[in-house]
C-alpha positions as CSV (number, residue, x, y, z in Angstrom):
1,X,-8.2,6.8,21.7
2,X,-7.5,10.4,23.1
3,X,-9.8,13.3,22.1
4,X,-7.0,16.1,21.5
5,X,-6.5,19.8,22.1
6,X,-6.9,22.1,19.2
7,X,-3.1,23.7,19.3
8,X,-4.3,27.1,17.6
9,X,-7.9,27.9,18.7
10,X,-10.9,26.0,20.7
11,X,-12.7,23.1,19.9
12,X,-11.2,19.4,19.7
13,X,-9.2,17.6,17.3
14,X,-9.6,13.5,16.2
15,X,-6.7,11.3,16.0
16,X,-7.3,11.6,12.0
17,X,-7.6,15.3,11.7
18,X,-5.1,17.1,9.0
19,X,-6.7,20.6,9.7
20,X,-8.5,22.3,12.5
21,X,-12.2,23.8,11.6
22,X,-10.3,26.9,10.0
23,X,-8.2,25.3,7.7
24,X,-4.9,25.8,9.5
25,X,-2.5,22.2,8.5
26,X,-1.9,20.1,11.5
27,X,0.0,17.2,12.4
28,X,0.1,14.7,15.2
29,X,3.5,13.5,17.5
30,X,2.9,10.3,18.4
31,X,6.2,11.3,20.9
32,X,4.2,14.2,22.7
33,X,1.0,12.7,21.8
34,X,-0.3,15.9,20.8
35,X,-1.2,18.0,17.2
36,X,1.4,20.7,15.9
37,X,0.2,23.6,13.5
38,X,4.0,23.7,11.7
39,X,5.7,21.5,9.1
40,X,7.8,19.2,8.9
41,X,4.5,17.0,7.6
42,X,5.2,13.1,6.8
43,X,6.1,12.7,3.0
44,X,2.9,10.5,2.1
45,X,0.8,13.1,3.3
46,X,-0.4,14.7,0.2
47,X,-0.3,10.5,-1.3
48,X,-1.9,9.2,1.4
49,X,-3.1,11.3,4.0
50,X,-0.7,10.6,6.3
51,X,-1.2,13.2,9.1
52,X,2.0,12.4,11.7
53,X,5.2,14.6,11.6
54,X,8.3,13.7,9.9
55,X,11.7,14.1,11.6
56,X,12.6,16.2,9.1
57,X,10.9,18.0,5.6
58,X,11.3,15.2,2.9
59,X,11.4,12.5,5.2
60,X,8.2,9.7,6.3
61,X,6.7,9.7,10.0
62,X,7.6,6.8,12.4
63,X,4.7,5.1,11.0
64,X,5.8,5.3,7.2
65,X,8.8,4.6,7.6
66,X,7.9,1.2,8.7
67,X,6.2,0.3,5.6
68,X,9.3,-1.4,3.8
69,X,6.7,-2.3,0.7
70,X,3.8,-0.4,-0.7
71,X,1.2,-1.6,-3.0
72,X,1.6,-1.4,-6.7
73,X,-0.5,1.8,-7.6
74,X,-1.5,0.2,-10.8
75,X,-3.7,-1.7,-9.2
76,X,-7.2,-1.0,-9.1
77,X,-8.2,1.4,-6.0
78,X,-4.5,0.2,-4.0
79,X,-3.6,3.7,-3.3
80,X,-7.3,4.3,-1.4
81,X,-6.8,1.6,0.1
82,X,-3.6,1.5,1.3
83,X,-4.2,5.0,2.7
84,X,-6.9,3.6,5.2
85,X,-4.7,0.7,5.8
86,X,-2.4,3.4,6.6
87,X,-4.3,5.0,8.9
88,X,-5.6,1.7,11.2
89,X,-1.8,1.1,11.4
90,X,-0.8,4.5,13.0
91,X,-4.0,3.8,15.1
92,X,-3.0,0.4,16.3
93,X,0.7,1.9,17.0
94,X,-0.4,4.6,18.6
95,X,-2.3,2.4,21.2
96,X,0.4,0.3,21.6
97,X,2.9,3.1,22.4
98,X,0.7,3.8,25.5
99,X,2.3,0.8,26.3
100,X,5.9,2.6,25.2
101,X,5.7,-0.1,22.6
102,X,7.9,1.3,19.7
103,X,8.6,4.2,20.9
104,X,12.1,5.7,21.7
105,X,12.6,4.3,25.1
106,X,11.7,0.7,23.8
107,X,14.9,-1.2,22.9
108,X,13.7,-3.7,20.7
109,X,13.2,-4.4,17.3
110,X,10.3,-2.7,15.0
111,X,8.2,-4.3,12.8
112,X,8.6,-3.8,9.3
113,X,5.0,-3.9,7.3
114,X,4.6,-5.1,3.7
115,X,1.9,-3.6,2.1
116,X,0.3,-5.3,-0.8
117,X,-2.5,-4.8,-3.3
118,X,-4.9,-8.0,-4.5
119,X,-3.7,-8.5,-7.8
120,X,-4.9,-12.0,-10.0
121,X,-5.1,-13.8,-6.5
122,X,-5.7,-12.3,-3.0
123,X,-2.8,-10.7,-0.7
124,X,-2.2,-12.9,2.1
125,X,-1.7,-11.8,5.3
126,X,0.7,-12.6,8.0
127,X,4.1,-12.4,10.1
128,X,7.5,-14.1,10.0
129,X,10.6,-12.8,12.3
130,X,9.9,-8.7,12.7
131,X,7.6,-8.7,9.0
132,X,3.8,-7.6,9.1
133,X,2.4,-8.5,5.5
134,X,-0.9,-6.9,5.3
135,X,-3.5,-7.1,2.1
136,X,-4.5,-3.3,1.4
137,X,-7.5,-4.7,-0.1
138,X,-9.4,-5.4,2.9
139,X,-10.1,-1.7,3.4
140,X,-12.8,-2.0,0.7
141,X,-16.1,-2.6,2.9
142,X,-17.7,-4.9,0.4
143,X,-14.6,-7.2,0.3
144,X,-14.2,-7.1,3.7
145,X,-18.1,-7.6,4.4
146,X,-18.1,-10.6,1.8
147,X,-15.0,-12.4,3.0
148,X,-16.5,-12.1,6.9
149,X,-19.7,-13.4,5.9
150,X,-18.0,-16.3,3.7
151,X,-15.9,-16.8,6.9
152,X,-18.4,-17.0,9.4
153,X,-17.1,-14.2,11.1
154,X,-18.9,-11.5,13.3
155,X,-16.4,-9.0,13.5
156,X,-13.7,-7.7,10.8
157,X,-12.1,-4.5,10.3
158,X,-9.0,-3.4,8.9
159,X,-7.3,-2.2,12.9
160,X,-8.7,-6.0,13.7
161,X,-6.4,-7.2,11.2
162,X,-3.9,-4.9,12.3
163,X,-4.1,-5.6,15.6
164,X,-4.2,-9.3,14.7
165,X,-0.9,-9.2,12.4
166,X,1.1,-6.8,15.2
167,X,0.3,-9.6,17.7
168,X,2.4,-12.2,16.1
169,X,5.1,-9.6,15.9
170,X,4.6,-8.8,19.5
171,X,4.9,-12.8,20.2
172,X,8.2,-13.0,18.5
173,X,9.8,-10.3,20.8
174,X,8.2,-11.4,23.8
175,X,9.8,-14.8,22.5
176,X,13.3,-13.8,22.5
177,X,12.8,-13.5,26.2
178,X,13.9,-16.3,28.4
179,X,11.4,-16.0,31.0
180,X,8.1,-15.5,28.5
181,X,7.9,-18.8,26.5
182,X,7.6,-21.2,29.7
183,X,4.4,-19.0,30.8
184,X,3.1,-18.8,27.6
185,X,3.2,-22.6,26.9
186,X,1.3,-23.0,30.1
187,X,-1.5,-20.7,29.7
188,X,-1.9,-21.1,25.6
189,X,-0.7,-24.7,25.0
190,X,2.5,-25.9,22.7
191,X,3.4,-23.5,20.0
192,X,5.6,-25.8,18.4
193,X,2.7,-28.3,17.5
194,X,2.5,-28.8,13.5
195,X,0.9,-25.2,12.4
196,X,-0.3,-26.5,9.1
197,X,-1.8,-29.5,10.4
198,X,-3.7,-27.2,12.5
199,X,-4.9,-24.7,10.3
200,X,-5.8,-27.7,8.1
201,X,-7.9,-29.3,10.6
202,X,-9.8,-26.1,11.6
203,X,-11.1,-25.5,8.1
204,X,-11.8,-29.3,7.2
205,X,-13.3,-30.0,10.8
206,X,-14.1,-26.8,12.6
207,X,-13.8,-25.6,15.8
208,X,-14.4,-27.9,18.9
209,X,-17.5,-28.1,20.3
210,X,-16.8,-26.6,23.6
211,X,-14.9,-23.6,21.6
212,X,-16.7,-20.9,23.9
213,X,-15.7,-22.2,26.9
214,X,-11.9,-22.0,25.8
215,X,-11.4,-19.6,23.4
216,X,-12.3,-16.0,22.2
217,X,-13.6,-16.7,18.9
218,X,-13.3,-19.7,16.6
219,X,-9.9,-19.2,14.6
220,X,-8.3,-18.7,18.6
221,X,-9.1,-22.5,18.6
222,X,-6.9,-23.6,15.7
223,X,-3.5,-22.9,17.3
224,X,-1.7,-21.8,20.5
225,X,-0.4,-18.7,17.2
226,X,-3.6,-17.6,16.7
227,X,-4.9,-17.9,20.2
228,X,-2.6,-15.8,21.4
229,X,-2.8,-13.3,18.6
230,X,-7.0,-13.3,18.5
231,X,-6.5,-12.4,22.3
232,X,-4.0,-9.5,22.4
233,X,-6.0,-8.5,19.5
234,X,-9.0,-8.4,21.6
235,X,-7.2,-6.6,24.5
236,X,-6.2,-3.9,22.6
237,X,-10.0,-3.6,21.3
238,X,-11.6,-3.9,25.1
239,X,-8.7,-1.1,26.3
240,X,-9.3,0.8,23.4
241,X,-12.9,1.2,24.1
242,X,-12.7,2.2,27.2
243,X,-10.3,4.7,26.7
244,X,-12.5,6.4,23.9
245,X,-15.0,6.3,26.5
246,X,-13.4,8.1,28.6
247,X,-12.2,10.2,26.3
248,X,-15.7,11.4,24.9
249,X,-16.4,12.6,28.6
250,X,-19.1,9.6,28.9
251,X,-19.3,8.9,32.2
252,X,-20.4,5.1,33.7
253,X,-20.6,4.0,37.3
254,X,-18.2,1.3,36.0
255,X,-15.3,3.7,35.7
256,X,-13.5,3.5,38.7
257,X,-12.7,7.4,38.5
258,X,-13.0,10.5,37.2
259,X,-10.4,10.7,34.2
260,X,-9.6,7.0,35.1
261,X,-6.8,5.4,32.6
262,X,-7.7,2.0,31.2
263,X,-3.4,2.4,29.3
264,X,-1.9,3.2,33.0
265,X,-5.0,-0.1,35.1
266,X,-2.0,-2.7,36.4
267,X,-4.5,-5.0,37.6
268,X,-6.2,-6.8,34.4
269,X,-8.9,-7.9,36.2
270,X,-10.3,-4.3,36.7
271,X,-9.8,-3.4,33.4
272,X,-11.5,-5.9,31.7
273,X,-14.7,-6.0,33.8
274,X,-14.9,-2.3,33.0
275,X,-14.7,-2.6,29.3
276,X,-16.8,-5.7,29.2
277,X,-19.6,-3.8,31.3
278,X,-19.2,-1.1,29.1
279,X,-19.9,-3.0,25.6
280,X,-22.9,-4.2,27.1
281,X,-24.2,-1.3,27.5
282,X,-22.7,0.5,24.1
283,X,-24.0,-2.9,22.0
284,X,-27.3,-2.1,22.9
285,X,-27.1,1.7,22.0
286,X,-26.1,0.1,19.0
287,X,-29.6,-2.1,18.4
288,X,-31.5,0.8,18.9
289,X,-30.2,1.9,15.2
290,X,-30.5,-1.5,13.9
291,X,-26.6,-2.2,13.7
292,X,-24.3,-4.7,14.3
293,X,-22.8,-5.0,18.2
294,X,-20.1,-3.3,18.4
295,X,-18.1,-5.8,20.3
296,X,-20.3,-9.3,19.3
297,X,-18.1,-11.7,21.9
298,X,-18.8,-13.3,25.5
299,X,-15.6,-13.3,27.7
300,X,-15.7,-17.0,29.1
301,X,-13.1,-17.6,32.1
302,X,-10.7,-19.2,30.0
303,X,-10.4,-15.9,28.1
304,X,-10.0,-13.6,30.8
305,X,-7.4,-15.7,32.3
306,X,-5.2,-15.5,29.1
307,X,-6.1,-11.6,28.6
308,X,-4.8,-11.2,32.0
309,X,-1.9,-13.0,30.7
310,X,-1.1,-10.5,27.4
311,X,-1.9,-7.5,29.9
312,X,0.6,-8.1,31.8
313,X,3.4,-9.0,29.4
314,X,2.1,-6.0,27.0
315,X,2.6,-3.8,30.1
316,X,6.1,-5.0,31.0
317,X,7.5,-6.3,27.6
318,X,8.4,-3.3,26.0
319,X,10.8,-2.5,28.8
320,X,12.4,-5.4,28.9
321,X,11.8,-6.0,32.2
């Protein structure tokens, strides 16, 4: 993510900023990827904290207005939550309009997020046909932190789910193209095996043994889906570290430049050496104040094949081309 210009005085602003370090209101457009000091604000700002412009006063950002459902706010803590929700989402678009996914010159379909609170049972979370149903609850850190730990997990965070979630969407766009699903079948394996069965036989059985070899993480085992959604999940994570890298001003011999931009890299390759060099060395800054690693995964061959694969149909798919 981009460090940005203050528009009214020096100093920078964050991608989550509402006011500069005098108090004057800002908002951010995703369009000219930049921060105005004039209205007209998103409508959930003062309910949510939603810090993109509106087309008009009254009226929700891009990012709101693709929330078709919001949580019930008589649920416990659902409005805190959903306003960090809120917030990974604009992140995760954000990134992917880099990609000119979503925005204006992109000439498909946008997804359409349902937003719900944990009420008696737990949220699911998923995507069918252009629908992102996300659990709000999973911005608490102790749910989240239980629920990875019951899970095995090492990583999980609410733009991880996000990321996750938009993937499938991504895969059902890319799908509608005649010249995707052949490629895909022959990188990921048969989508159109028995889902269920498969998610049924991950949790009864586990992962294979030779998991690492093959796959990202563990749940990228359990279908062709989730492979390809746990990878495009993970590109977006490796480009998005570099790019806030670069952004800080940090400087590596890994860059290949100056100013260098991991969004604009056509060859994949490049790309993800650079990020995975870099997490090396950022997990161990990590150790030295006894934290987790920030990125906790080895990229085997297998994976850097098939994030090759997403790269390129990220970087192309949005067009059309």
């Amino acid at each position: 993510m981009r460090v940005f210009s203050n528009p009214v005085g020096s100093g920078s602003l964050w991608f989550d900023n509402l006011a500069t370090a005098d108090g004057t209101a800002i908002a951010y457009d995703p369009q000219a990827r930049t921060f105005l000091p004039m209205p007209p604000f998103c409508a959930n700002r003062e309910i949510i904290g939603c810090n993109w412009i509106a087309p008009e006063q009254g009226a929700f950002c891009q990012s709101c207005a693709m929330t078709a459902l919001a949580p019930d706010p008589q649920i416990p803590n659902a409005i805190p939550n959903w306003a960090q929700t809120e917030a990974a989402k604009r992140w995760v678009l954000d990134n992917l309009g880099r990609w000119n996914w979503f925005r204006p010159e992109d000439p498909g379909v946008r997804p359409l997020f349902h937003m719900l609170a944990d009420g008696l049972t737990p949220a699911p979370m998923g995507h069918v046909e252009g629908v992102v149903t996300i659990s709000v609850a999973e911005a608490d850190p102790v749910l989240r932190v239980t629920r990875r730990q019951a899970l095995g997990e090492p990583y999980r965070t609410m733009i991880g789910h996000m990321r996750h979630e938009i993937a499938h969407m991504l895969w059902w766009r890319l799908s509608l193209r005649a010249d995707f699903l052949d490629a895909f079948r022959a990188t990921f394996g048969d989508e159109r095996t028995d889902y269920s069965a498969a998610l049924q036989r991950h949790y009864n059985d586990g992962p294979p043994p030779d998991w690492k070899q093959r796959f990202l993480t563990t749940y990228a085992s359990t279908h062709p889906h989730e492979d390809w959604a746990e990878t495009t999940a993970h590109l977006l994570h490796l480009t998005d570290i570099t790019d806030s890298f670069v952004a800080t001003g940090l400087s590596s011999p890994e860059l290949p430049s100056p100013g260098w931009d991991p969004y604009s890299e056509t060859d994949a390759e490049r790309l993800i050496s650079v990020a995975a060099s870099l997490t090396v060395g950022v997990n161990h800054v990590n150790r030295s104040m006894g934290l987790p690693d920030l990125y906790p995964f080895v990229l085997s061959e297998s994976a850097r094949r098939k994030l090759a694969f997403v790269h390129d149909w990220l970087r192309r798919g949005a067009q059309g081309r």
